[in-house]
TORBANU-71105 format. One record per atom (N, C-alpha, C): x, y, z. Coordinates in steps of 0.2 Angstrom, whole numbers, plus 5000, padded with zeros to 4 digits. Layout:
residues N
XYZ;...
***
This chain:
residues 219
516647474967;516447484974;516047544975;515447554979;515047604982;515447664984;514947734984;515447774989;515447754995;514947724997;514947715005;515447655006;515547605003;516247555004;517047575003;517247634998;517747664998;517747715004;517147745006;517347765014;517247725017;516947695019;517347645024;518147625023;518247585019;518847575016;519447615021;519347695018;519947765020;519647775027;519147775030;518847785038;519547725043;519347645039;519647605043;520647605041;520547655037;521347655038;521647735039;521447775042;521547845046;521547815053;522147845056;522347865061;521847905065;521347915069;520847945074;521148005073;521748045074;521748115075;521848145068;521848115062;521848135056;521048155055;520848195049;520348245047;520148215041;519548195038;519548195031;519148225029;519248255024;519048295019;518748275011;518248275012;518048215005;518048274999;518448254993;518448324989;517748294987;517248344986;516748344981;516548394974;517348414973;517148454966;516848424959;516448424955;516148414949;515748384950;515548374958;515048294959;514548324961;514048274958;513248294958;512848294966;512648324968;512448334977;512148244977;511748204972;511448134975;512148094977;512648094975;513548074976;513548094983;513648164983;513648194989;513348164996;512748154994;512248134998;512348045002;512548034997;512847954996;513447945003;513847995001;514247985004;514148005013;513648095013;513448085018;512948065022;512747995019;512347945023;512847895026;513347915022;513947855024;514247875029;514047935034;514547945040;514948035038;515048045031;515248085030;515248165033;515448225033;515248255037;515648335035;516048335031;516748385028;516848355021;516448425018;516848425011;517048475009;517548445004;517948515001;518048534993;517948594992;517748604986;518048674981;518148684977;518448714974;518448754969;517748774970;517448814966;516748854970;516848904972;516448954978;515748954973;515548954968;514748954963;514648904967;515248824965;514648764965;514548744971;515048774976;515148764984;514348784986;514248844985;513648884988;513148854985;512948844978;512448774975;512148734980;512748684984;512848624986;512548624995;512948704997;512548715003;512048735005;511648775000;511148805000;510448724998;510748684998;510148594996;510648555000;510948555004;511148515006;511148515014;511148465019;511048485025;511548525028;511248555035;511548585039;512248595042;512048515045;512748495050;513348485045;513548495038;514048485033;514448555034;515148525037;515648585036;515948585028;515948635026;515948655022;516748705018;517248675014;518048685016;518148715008;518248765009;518648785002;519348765001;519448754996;520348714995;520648724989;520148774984;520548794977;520848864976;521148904973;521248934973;520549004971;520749044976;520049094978;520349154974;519849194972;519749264969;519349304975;519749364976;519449404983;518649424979;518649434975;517849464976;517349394974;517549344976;517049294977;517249274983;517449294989;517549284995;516749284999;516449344997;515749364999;515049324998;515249284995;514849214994;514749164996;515449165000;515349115005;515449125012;515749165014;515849215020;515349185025;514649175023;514049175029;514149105033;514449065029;514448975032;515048935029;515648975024;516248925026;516648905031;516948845033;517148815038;517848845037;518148815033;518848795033;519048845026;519348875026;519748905020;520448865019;520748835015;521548795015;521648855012;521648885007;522048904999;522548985001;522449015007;522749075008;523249075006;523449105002;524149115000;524549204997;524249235001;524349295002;523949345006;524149395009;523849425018;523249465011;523349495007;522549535003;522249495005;522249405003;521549375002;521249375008;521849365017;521649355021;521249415023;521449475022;521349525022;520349535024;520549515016;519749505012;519149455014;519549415018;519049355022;518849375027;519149425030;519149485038;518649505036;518649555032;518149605028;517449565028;517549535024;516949475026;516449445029;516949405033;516649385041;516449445044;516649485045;516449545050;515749545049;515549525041;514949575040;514549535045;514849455044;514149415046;514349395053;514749455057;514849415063;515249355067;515749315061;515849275060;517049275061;516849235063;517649195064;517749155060;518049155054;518449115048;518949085050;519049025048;519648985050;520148975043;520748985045;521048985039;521748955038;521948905034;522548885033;523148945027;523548935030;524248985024;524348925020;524348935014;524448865008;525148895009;525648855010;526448845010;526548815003;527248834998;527348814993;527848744996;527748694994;528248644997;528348614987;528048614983;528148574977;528548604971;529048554968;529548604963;529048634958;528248614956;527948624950;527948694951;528048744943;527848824944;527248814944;526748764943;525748804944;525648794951;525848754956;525548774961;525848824964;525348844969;525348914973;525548904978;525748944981;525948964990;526249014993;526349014998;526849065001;527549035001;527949065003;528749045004;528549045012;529049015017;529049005023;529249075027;529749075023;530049175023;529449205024;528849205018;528249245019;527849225025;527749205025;527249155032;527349155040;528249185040;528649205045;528449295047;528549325041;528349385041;527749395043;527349365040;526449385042;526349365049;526749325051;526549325057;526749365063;527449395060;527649425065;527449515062;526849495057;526649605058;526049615062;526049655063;525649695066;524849715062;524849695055;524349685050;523949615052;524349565053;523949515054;523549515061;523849525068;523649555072;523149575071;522949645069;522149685067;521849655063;521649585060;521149555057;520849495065;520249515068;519849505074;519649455070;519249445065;518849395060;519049345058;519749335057;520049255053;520649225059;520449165058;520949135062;521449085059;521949095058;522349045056;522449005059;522448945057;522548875062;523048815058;523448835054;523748785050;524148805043;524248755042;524548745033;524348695032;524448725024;524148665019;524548685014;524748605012;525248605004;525048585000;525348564995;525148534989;525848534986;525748454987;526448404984;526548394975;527048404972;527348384966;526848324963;526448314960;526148274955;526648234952;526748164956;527248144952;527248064957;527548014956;527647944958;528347944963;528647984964;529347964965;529048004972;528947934978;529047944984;529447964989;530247974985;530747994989;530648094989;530348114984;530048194982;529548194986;529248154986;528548184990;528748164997;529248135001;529348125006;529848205009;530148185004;530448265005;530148335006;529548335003;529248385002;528748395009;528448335010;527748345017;528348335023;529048335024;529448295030;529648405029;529548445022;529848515023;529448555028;528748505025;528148565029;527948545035;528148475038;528048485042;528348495049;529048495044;529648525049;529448615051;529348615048;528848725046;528448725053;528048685051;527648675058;527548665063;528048605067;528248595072;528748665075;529048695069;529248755072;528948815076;528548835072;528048865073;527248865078;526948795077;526448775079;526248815086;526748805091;526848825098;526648885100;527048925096;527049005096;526449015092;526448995088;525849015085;524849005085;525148935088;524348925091;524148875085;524448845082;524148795074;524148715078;523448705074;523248635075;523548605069;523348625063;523048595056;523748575052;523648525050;524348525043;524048475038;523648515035;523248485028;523648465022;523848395020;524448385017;524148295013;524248295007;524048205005;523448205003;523448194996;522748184991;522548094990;522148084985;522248034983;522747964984;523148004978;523947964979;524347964981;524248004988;524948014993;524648014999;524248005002;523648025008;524247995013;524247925013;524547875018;525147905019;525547915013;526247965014;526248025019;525848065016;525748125020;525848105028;525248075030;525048045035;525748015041;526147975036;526847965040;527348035042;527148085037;527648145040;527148175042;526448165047;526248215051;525748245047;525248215044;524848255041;524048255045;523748295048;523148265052;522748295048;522648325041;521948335036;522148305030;521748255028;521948245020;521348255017;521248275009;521048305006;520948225000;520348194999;520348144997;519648134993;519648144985;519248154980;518948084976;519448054972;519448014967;519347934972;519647924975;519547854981;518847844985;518647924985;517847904986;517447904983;517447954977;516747984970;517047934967;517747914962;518047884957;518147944952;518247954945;518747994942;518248054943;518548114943;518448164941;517848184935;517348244938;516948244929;516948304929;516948334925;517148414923;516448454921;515948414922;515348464921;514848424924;514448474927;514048474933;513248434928;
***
């Protein structure tokens, strides 16, 4: 199938208040481009070089979403025109996305990656941390970033009773917090778990492989 038929496809089965997020990491801007002819409008991508690449020949009206894991001093390369940042997963980086913005006048929007999956390689905060940040006084005195969410990343794995468990943890997290805090977002469900997510409350999903097809690892 086309990129434009595989979007359609995941358009005609999202929920209207759900967000998608087409990953376009490793993929060539003509792919890109394919898909946004196809209505497309939000991609997410995972490497801040190919990200700025892609923005710099690519049009305008394209929100533009970082979702891998960032290194503070490439923050400053995208700071001028990132939408969305998922990947926070510690107050330095958000720290360092303040610093940033500032220079360009800008309000960055940012989700806390929350750890919800047994794997030790992914990243995140504990809920304990997440809790704390928001109740200091540090996070207050950042004017430039606004957190509006979490974003997880589920155990790679088939067994839907774990990943049920897992996006039903984060988004119990959520509904806690949401109110007091002011959060819209709960970015949660890839490829092979998107529709899952979506039943425990997911309104962003991050969805690569179902629109591009496999992964390439060089550009």
């Amino acid at each position: 199938m086309s990129i434009n038929n595989n979007l359609q496809d995941i358009y005609s089965s999202l929920p209207k208040e759900v967000t998608l997020v087409a990953v376009s990491k490793t993929k060539p801007i003509n792919e890109l481009m394919e898909a946004y002819n196809a209505g497309q409008r939000i991609f997410g991508e995972n490497k801040i070089q190919e990200m700025t690449s892609k923005w710099e020949s690519m049009p305008k009206d394209i929100e533009w979403h970082m979702i891998g894991n960032i290194q503070r001093n490439k923050v400053k390369y995208m700071a001028s025109f990132v939408s969305l940042i998922h990947g926070v997963d510690r107050f330095k980086l958000l720290k360092e996305i303040n610093k940033e913005a500032e220079k360009h006048n800008r309000v960055i929007d940012c989700l806390l990656q929350i750890k919800i999956a047994s794997e030790d390689s992914k990243f995140g905060m504990t809920q304990e941390e997440a809790l704390a940040l928001f109740s200091s006084e540090e996070l207050l005195a950042l004017q430039n970033v606004r957190v509006k969410g979490f974003m997880g990343m589920a155990t790679f794995t088939d067994d839907t009773n774990l990943l049920s468990e897992e996006f039903q943890t984060l988004k119990t997290f959520f509904d806690q917090v949401k109110t007091e805090q002011n959060l819209s977002i709960l970015s949660m469900g890839m490829s092979g778990d998107y529709k899952l997510a979506i039943e425990h409350g997911s309104t962003m999903v991050r969805i690569g492989s179902s629109i591009f097809g496999s992964r390439n690892y060089t550009l």
